[in-house]
PDB file of N, CA, C and O in Angstrom:
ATOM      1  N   UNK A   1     123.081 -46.976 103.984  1.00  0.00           N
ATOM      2  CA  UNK A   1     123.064 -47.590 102.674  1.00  0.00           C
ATOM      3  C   UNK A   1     124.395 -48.294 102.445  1.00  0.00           C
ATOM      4  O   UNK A   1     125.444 -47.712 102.719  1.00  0.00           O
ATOM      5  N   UNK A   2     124.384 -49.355 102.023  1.00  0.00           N
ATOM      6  CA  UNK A   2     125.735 -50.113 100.818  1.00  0.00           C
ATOM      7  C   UNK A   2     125.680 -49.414  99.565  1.00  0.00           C
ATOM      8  O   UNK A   2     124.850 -49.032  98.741  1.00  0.00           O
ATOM      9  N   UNK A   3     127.840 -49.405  99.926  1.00  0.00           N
ATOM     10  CA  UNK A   3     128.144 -49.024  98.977  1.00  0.00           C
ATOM     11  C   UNK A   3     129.397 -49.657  98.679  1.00  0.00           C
ATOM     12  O   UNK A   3     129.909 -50.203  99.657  1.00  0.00           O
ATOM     13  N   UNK A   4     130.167 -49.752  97.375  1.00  0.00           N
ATOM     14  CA  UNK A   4     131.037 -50.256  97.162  1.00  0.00           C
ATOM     15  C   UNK A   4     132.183 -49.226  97.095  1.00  0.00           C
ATOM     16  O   UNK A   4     131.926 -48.432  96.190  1.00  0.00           O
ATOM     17  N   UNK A   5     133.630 -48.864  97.854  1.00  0.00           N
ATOM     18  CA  UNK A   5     134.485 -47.806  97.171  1.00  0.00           C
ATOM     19  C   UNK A   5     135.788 -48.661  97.507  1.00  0.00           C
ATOM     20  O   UNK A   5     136.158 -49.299  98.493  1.00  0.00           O
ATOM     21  N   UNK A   6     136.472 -48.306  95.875  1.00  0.00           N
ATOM     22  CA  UNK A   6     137.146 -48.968  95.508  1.00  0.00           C
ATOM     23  C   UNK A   6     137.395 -50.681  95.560  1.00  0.00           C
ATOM     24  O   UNK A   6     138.539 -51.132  95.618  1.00  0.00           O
ATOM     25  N   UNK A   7     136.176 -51.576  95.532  1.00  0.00           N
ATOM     26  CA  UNK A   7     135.689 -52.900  95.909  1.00  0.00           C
ATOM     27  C   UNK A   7     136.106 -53.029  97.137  1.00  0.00           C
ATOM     28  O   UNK A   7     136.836 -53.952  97.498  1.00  0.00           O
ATOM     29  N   UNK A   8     135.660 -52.074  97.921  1.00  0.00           N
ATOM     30  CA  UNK A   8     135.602 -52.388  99.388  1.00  0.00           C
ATOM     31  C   UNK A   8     134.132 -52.172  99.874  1.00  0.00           C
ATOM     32  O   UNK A   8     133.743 -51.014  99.718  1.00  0.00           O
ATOM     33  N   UNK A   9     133.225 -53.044 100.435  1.00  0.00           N
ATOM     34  CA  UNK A   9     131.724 -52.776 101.150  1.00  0.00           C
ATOM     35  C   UNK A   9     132.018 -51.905 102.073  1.00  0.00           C
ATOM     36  O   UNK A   9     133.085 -51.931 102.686  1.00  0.00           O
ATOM     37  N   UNK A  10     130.867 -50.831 102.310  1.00  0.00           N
ATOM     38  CA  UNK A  10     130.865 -49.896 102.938  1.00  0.00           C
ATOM     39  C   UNK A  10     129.482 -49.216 103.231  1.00  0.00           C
ATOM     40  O   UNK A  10     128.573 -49.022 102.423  1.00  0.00           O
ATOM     41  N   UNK A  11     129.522 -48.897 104.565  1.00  0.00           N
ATOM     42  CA  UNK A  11     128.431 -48.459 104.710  1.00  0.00           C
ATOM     43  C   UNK A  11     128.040 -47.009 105.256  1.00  0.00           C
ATOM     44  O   UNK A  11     128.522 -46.716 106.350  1.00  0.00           O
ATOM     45  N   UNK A  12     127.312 -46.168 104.693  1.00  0.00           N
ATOM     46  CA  UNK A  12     127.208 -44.549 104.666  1.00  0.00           C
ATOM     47  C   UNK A  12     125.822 -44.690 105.118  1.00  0.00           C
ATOM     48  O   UNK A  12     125.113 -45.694 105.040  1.00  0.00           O
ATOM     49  N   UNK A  13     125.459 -43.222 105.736  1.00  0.00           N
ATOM     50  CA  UNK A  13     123.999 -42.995 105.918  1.00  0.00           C
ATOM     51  C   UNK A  13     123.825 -42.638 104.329  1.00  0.00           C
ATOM     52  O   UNK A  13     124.624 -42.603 103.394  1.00  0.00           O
ATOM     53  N   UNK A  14     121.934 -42.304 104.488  1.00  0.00           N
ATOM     54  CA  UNK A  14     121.640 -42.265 103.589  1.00  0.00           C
ATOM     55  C   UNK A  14     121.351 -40.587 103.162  1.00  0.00           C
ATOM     56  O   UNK A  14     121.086 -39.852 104.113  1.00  0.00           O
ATOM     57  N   UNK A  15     121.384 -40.092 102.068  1.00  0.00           N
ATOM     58  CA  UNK A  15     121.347 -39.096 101.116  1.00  0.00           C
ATOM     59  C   UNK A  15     123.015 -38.008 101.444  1.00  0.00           C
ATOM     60  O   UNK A  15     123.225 -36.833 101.745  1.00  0.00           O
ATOM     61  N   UNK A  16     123.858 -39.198 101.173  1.00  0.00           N
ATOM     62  CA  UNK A  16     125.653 -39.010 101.232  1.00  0.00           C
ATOM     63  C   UNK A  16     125.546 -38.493  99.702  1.00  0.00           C
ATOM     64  O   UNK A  16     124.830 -38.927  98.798  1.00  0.00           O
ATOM     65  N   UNK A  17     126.551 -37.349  99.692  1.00  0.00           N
ATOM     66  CA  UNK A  17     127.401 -37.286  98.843  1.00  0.00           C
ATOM     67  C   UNK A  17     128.874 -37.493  98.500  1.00  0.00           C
ATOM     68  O   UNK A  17     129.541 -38.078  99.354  1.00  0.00           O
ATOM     69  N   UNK A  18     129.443 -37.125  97.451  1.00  0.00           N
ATOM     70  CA  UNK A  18     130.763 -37.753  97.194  1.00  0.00           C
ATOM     71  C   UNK A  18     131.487 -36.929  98.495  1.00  0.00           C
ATOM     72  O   UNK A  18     132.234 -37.536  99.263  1.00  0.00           O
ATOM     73  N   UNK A  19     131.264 -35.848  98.620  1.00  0.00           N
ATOM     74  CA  UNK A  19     132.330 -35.267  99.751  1.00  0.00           C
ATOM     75  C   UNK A  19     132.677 -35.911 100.951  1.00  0.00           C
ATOM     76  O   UNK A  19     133.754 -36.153 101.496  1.00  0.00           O
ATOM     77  N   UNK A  20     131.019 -36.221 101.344  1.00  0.00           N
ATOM     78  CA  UNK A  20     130.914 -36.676 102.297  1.00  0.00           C
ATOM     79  C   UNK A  20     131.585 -38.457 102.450  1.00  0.00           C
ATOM     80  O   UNK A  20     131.793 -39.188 103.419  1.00  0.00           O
ATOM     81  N   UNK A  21     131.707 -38.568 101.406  1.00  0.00           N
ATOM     82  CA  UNK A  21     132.220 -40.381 101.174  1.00  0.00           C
ATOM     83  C   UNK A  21     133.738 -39.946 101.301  1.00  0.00           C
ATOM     84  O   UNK A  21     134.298 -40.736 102.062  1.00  0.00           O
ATOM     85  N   UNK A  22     134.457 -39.143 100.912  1.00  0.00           N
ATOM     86  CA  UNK A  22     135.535 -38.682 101.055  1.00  0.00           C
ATOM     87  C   UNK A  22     136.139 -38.263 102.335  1.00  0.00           C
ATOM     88  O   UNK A  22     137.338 -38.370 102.591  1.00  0.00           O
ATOM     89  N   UNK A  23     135.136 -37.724 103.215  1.00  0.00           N
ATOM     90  CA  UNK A  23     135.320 -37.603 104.639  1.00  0.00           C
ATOM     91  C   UNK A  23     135.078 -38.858 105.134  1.00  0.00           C
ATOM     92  O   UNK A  23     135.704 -38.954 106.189  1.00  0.00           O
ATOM     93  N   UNK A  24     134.649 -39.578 104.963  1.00  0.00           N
ATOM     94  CA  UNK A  24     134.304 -40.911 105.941  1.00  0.00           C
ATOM     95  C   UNK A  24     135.612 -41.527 105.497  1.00  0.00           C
ATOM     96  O   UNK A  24     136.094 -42.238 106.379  1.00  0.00           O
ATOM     97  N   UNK A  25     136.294 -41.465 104.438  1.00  0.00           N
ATOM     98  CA  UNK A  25     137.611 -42.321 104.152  1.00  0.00           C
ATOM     99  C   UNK A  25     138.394 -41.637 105.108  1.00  0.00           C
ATOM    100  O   UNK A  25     138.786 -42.396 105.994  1.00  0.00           O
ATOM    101  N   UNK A  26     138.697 -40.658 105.211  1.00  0.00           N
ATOM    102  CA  UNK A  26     139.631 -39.431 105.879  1.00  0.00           C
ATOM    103  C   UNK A  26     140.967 -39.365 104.610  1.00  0.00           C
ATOM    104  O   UNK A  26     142.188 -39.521 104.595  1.00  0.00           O
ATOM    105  N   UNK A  27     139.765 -39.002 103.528  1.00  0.00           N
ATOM    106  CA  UNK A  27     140.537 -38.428 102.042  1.00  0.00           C
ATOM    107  C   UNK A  27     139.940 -36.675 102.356  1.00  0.00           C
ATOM    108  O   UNK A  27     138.862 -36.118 102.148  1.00  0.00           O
ATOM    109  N   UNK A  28     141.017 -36.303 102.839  1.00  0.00           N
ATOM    110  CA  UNK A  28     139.986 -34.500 103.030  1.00  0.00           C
ATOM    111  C   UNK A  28     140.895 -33.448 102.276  1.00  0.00           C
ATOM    112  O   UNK A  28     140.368 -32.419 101.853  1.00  0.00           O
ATOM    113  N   UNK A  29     142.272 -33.682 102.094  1.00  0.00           N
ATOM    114  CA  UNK A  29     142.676 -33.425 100.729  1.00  0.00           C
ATOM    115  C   UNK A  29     142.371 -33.966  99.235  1.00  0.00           C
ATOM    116  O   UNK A  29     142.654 -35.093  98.828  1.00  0.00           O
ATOM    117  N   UNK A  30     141.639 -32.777  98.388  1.00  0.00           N
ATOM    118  CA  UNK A  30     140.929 -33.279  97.196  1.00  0.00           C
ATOM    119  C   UNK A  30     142.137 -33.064  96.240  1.00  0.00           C
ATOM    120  O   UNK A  30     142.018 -33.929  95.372  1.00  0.00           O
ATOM    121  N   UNK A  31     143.264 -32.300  95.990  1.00  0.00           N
ATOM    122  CA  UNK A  31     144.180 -32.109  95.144  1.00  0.00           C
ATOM    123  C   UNK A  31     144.348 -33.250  94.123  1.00  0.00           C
ATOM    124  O   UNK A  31     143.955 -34.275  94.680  1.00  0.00           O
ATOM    125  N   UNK A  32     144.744 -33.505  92.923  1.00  0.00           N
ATOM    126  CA  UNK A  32     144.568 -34.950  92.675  1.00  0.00           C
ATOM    127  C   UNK A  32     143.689 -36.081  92.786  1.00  0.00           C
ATOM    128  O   UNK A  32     144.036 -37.234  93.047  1.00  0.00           O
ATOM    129  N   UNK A  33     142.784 -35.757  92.617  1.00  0.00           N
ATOM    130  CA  UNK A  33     141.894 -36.776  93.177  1.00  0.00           C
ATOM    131  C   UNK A  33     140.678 -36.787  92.316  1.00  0.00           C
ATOM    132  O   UNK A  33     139.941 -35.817  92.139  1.00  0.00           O
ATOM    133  N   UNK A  34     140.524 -38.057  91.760  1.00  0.00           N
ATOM    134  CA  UNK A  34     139.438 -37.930  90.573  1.00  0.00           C
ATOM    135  C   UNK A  34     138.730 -39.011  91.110  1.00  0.00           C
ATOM    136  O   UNK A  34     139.270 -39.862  91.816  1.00  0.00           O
ATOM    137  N   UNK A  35     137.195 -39.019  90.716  1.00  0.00           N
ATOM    138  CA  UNK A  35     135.836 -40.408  91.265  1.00  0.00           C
ATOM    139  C   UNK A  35     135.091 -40.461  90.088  1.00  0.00           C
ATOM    140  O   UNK A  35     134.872 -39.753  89.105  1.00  0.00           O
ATOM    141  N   UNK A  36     134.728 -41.727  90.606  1.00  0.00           N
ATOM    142  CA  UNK A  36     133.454 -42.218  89.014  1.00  0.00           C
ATOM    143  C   UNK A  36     132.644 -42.878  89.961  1.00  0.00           C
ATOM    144  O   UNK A  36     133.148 -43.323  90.992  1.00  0.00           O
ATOM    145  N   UNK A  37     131.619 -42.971  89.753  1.00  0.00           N
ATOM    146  CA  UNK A  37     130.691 -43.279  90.715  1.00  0.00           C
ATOM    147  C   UNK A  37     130.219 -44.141  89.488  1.00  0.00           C
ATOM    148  O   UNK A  37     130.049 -43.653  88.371  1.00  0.00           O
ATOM    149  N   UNK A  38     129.992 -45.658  89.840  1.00  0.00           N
ATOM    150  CA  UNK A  38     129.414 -46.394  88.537  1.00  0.00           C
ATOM    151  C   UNK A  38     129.948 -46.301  87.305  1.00  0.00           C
ATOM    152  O   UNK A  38     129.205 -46.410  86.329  1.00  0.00           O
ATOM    153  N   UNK A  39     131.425 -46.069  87.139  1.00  0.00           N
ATOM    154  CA  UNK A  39     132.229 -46.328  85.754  1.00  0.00           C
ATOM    155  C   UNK A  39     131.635 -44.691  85.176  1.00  0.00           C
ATOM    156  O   UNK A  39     131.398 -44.649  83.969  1.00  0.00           O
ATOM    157  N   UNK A  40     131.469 -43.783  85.736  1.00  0.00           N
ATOM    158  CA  UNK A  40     131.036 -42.359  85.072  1.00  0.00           C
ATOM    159  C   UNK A  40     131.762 -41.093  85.946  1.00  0.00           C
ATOM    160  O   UNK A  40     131.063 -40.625  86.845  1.00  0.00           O
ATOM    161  N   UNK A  41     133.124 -40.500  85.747  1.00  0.00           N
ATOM    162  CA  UNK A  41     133.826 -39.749  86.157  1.00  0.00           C
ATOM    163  C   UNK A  41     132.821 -38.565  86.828  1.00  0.00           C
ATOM    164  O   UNK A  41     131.865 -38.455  86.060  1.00  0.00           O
ATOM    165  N   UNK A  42     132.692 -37.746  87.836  1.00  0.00           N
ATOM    166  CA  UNK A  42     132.333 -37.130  88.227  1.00  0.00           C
ATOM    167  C   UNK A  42     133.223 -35.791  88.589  1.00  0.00           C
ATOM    168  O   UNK A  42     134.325 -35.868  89.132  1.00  0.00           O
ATOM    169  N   UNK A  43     132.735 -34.836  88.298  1.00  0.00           N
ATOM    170  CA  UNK A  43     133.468 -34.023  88.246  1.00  0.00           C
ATOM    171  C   UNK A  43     133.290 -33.047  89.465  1.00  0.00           C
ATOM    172  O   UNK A  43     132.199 -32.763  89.961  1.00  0.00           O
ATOM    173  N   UNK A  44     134.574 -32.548  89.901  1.00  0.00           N
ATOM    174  CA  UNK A  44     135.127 -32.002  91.257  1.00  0.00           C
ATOM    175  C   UNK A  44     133.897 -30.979  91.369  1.00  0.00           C
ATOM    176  O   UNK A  44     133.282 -31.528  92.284  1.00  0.00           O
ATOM    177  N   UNK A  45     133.461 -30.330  91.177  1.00  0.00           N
ATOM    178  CA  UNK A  45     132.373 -29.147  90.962  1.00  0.00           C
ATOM    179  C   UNK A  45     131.227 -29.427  91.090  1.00  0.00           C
ATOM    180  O   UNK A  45     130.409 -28.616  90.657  1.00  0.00           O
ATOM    181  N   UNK A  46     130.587 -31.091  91.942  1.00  0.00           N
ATOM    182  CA  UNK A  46     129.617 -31.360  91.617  1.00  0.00           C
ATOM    183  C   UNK A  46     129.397 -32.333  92.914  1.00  0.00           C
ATOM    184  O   UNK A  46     128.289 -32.466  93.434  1.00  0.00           O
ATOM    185  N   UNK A  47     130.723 -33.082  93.435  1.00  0.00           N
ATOM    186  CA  UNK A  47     130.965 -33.503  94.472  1.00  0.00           C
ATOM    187  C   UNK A  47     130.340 -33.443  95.573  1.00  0.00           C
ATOM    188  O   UNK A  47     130.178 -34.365  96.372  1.00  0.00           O
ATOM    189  N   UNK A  48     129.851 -32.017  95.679  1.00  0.00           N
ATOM    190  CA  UNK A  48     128.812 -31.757  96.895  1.00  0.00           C
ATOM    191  C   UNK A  48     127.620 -32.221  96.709  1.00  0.00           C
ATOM    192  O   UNK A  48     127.209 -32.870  97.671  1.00  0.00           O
ATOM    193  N   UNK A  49     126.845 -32.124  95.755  1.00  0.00           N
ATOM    194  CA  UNK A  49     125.706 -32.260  95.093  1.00  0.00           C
ATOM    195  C   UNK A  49     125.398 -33.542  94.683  1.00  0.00           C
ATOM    196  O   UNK A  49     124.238 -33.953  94.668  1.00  0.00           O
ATOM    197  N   UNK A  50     126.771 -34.497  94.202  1.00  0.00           N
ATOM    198  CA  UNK A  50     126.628 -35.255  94.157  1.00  0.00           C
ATOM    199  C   UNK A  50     125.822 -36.476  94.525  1.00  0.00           C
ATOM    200  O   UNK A  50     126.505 -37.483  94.336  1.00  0.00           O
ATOM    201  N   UNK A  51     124.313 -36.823  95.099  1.00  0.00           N
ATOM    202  CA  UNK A  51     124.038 -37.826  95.730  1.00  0.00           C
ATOM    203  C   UNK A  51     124.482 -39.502  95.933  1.00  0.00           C
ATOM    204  O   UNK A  51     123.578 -40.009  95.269  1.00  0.00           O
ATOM    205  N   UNK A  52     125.140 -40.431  96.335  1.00  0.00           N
ATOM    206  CA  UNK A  52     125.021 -41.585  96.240  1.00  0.00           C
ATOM    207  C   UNK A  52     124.063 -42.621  96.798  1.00  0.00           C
ATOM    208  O   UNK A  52     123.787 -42.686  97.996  1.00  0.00           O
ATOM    209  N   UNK A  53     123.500 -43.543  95.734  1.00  0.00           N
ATOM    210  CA  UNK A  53     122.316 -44.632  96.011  1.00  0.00           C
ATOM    211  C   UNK A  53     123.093 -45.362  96.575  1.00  0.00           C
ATOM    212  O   UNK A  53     124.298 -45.167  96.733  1.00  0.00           O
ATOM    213  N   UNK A  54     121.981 -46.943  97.185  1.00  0.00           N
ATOM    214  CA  UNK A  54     121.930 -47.643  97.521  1.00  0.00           C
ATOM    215  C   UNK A  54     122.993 -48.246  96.521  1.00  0.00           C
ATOM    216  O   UNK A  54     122.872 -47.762  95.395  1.00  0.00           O
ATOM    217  N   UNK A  55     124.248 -49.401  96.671  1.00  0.00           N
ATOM    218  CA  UNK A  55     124.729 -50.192  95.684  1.00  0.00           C
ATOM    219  C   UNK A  55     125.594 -49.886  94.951  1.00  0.00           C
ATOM    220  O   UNK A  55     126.025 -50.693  94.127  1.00  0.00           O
ATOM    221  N   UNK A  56     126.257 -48.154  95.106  1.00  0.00           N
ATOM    222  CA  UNK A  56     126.980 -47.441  94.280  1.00  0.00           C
ATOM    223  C   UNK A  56     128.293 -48.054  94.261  1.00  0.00           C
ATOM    224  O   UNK A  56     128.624 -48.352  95.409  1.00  0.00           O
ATOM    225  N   UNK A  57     129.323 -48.410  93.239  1.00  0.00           N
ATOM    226  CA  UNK A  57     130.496 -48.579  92.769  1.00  0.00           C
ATOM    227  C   UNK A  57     131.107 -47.180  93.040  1.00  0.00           C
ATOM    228  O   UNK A  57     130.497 -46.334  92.386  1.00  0.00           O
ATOM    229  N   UNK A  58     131.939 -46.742  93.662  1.00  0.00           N
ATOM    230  CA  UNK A  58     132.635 -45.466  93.269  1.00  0.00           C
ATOM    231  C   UNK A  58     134.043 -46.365  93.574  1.00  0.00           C
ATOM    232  O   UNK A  58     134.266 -47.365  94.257  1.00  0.00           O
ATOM    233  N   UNK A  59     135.005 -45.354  92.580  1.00  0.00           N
ATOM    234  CA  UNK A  59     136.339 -45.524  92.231  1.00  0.00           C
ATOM    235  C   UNK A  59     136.695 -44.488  92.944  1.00  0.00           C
ATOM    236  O   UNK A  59     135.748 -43.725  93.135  1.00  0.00           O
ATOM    237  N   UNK A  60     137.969 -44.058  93.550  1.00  0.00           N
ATOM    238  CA  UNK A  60     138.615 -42.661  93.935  1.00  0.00           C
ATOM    239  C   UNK A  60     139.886 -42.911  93.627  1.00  0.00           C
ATOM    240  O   UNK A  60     140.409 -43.943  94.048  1.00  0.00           O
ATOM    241  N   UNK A  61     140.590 -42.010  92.840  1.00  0.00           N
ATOM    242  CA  UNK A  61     142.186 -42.417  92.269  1.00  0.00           C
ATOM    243  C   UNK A  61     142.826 -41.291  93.037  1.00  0.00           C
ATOM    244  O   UNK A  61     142.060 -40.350  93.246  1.00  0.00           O
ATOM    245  N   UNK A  62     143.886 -41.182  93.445  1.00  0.00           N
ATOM    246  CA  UNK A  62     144.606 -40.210  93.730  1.00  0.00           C
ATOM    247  C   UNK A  62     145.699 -40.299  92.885  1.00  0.00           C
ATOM    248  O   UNK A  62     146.189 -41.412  92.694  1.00  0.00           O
ATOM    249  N   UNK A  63     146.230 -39.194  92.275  1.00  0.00           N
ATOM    250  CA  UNK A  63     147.166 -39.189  91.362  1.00  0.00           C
ATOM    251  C   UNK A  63     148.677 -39.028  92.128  1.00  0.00           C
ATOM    252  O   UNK A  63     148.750 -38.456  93.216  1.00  0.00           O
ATOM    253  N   UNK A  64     150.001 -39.649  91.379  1.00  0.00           N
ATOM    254  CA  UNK A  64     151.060 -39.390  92.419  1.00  0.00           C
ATOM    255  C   UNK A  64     152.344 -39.163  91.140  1.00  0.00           C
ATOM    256  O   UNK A  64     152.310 -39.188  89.910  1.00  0.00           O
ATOM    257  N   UNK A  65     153.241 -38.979  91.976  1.00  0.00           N
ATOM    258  CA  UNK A  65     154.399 -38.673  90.579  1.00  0.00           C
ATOM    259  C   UNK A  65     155.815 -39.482  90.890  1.00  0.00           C
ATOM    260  O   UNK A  65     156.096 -39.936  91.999  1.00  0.00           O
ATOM    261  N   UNK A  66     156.297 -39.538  90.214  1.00  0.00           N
ATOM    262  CA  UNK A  66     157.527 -40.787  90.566  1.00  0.00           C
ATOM    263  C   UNK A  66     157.545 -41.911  89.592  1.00  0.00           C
ATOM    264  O   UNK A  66     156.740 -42.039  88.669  1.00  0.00           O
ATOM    265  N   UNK A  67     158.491 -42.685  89.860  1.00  0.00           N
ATOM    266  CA  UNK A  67     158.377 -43.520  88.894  1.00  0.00           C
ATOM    267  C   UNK A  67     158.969 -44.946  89.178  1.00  0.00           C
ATOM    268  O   UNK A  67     158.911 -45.822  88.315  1.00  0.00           O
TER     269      UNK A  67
END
């Protein structure tokens, strides 16, 4: 399936979840790390379960400190 993360095209098999989109980045530390899948925050606890469609927008922020 196409998918969009962070406006980059990308392509996953199909019935991926967020974890699994997270492993294909080689993001495998979750600490900091927040997703919205389609402008709708998803929450860490759900990630697994998460399914992504065909066409999905996901965002992944990693948070950092400094200034």
């Amino acid at each position: 399936m196409n998918l969009f993360i962070n406006g980059q095209a990308t392509i996953l098999p199909e019935n991926s979840s967020i974890d699994d989109v997270l492993k294909h980045i080689g993001q495998l530390q979750t600490g900091g790390i927040a997703v919205a899948v389609n402008d709708m925050v998803v929450p860490k606890s759900q990630w697994s379960t998460s399914q992504i469609a065909d066409g999905d927008k996901l965002l992944i922020i990693k948070a950092s400190q400094g200034g």
